[in-house]
C-alpha positions, 0 to 999 in steps of 0.5 A: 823692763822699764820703759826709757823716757823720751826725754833720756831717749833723746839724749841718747840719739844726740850722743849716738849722732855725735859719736857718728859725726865724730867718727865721721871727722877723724875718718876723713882726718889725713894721715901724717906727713911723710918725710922720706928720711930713710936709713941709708944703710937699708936695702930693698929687703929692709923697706918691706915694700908691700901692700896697696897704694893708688896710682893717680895718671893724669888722662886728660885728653888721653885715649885708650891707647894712651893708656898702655904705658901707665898700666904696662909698669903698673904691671911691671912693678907688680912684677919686681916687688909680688908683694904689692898692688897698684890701683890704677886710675884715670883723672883729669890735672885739673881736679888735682889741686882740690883732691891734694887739699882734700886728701883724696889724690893718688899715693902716686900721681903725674905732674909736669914742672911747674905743677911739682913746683907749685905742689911743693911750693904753695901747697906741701904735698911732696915727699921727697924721694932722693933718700931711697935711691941707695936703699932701692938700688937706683943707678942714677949714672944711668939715668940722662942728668938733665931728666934728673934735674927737671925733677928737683926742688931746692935739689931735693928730688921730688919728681922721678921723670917718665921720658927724656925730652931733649929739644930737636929739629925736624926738616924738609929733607927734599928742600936740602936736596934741591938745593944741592945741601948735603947734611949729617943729621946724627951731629949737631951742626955748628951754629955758623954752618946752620946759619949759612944754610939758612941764608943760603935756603931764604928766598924773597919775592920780588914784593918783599915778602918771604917765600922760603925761609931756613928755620921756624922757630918758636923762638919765644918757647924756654926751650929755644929762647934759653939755649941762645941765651946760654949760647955764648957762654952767658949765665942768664939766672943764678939760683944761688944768689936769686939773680937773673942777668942778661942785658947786662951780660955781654955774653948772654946779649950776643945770644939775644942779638944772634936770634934776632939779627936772623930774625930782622934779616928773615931766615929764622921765621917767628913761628906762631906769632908772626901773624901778630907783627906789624910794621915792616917785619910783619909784612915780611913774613906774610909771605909764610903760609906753610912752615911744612913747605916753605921752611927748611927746619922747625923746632921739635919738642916731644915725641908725641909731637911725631903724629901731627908733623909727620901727617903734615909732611906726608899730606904734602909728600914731602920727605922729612927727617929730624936732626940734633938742635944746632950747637951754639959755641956753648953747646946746650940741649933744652930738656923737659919732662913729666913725671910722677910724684909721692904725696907725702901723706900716704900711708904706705911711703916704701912701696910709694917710693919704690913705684915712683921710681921704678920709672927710674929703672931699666924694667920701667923704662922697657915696659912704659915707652915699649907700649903705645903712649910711651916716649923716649926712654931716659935710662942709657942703656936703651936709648938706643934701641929700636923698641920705642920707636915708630915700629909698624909705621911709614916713619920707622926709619927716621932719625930718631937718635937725634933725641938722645943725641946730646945726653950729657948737654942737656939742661932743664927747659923750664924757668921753674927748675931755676927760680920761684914762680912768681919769677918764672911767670915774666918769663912765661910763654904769653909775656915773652910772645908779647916781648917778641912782638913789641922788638919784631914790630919796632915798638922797643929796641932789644937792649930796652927790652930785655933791660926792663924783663931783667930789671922786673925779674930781679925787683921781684926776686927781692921781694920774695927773700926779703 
């Protein structure tokens, strides 16, 4: 056998590394791009939902406990379609950018708003999953609208929503009572009678400063500034025809004046950035060191939110309740939620699909928010059982229909949902907690204020179509 040359045996390692290193490239290439255009004549039987796709959970901050819902309707789609296999794991949001670039992120994976939004937007990585609703059979009169909403893009649905999470109160039931106050907290009170009850509940000290106020609200929070501006029946933004309007409605200004004339007069309390107040308005509410003990009402998010707030009450052994959010004239509930998407280069977009919403369904729904982690459930037909709530827990018997109370009122919270980023940005939380202070401290009257975020909003919306 004829020996092979140096020469010839050195071309031979270059082309063999070569092929290596090109097999290397179109290995890591990213698949295709899914459209999520599926025959709407199809069935559940037709899409062959089958094999395996990963399943990326956001855990940043989670603990184990947390962990129990994601991989309980993991097992409950393994369930429903036997034919699949979801690889379960842990990440952290933060690395979710870099892994969308790379390719390396979940077939199915979490995202809240305005990260759909952003990955939709800015990086085209969603599929969208509205053209499998008919073929998967997903009842969606069943599914609370604003939970629906939260999750569309250019009304495309691109996020199916894990929770509903309409925008409550909770109160210092022992304040009510000492005081004489009698109240149905499986109704929403009418703004007027919320606003008598908490003058009737503010108490000043002899230097001026309050010592008990009737609410504390983050009033600069989507979820609290929006429903005011929605209140009297003002449209404040239309995505149609890419405007936002509020100084120059009467109706959403009559909101705005409404928030701060309780404000200016000391029985709504700025929770959070009172602190930052200056003038005669900050010395005011000096007076407020505990919002547990000396506030009759604070908003309430999440009810994940329940652990911290219900802890502070007990330390202080106070009773506490929650309730509906009052009803302004046009009665809205400020909604938000989380959820999961489908990347739109998996290799496997029926079974991608169909996990994503199944969240969307009455086994999800059950097998998620029946275990530690979950939240309240989405679909009508279990929001009134008793399966998701506190059970075993001191606080099992409180009012926890107050966060399905107005279903049918309820409208996304995130500005997101509503117009592009860069427009939602002015109306992010550290702009409108600076245009809050600026009006609380006398820098700038509410009509100036709010005349300039209008103006700003709209110039910038401009720029973006043209």
């Amino acid at each position: 056998m004829k020996k092979i040359s140096e020469k010839v045996l050195g071309r031979l390692v270059i082309v063999t590394l070569a092929v290596v290193l090109l097999a290397g490239v179109f290995g890591c290439q990213k698949a295709p791009i899914q459209d999520g255009d599926v025959d709407q004549e199809l069935t559940v039987a037709d899409l062959e939902i089958k094999g395996t796709i990963k399943f990326t959970e956001n855990t940043a901050g989670s603990s184990e406990a947390d962990l129990l819902a994601p991989k309980a309707i993991v097992a409950s789609f393994e369930r429903t379609y036997p034919g699949t296999k979801v690889v379960f794991e842990s990440a952290d949001r933060s690395s979710f950018p870099a892994r969308i670039s790379s390719g390396d992120i979940g077939d199915v994976f979490w995202v809240d708003a305005t990260d759909m939004h952003n990955y939709q937007a800015n990086h085209n990585a969603l599929m969208p999953l509205d053209a499998y609703i008919k073929p998967l059979d997903i009842d969606l009169g069943e599914v609370f609208s604003g939970a629906i909403d939260v999750g569309k893009v250019d009304g495309r649905l691109y996020m199916a929503a894990r929770n509903i999470g309409e925008h409550i109160l909770i109160y210092n039931a022992d304040m009510l009572d000492a005081n004489g106050i009698a109240m149905d907290n499986t109704q929403a009170m009418k703004w007027d009678d919320f606003k008598a009850i908490c003058k009737q509940l503010t108490v000043f000290a002899d230097d001026g400063k309050l010592s008990q106020v009737g609410a504390s609200l983050k009033v600069w929070w989507h979820p609290i500034f929006q429903v005011f501006f929605r209140g009297f029946g003002g449209q404040w933004i239309d995505s149609k025809e890419h405007k936002v309007t509020i100084s120059d409605s009467t109706e959403v200004m009559k909101g705005i004046d409404e928030l701060f004339t309780g404000l200016q007069e000391g029985w709504i309390y700025p929770e959070d950035i009172a602190g930052g107040i200056s003038g005669s308005l900050g010395d005011m509410y000096k007076g407020i060191t505990d919002t547990y003990s000396q506030a009759c009402f604070k908003n309430f998010g999440d009810l994940s939110w329940t652990s911290s707030y219900g802890t502070a009450y007990d330390a202080l052994k106070i009773n506490w309740d929650f309730c509906p959010f009052p009803a302004l004239p046009t009665h809205t509930v400020s909604t938000g939620a989380t959820g999961y998407v489908v990347y739109n280069r998996t290799k496997n977009p029926n079974a991608a699909a169909a996990f994503a919403l199944h969240f969307l369904t009455e086994d999800g729904q059950r097998a998620y928010h029946g275990q530690t982690g979950g939240n309240v459930p989405l679909v009508k037909s279990l929001s009134h059982e008793d399966f998701w709530h506190e059970k075993g827990s001191a606080w099992s018997d409180k009012n926890y229909d107050a966060f399905v109370s107005y279903p049918d009122q309820t409208l996304p919270t995130n500005v997101v949902t509503l117009a592009p980023q860069e427009v939602a940005d002015l109306f992010s939380t550290s702009a409108m907690q600076a245009l809050f202070t600026n009006v609380l401290s006398g820098r700038m009257d509410v009509l100036t204020a709010f005349n300039q975020l209008q103006t700003k909003a709209n110039e910038k919306w401009k720029t973006i179509m043209s």
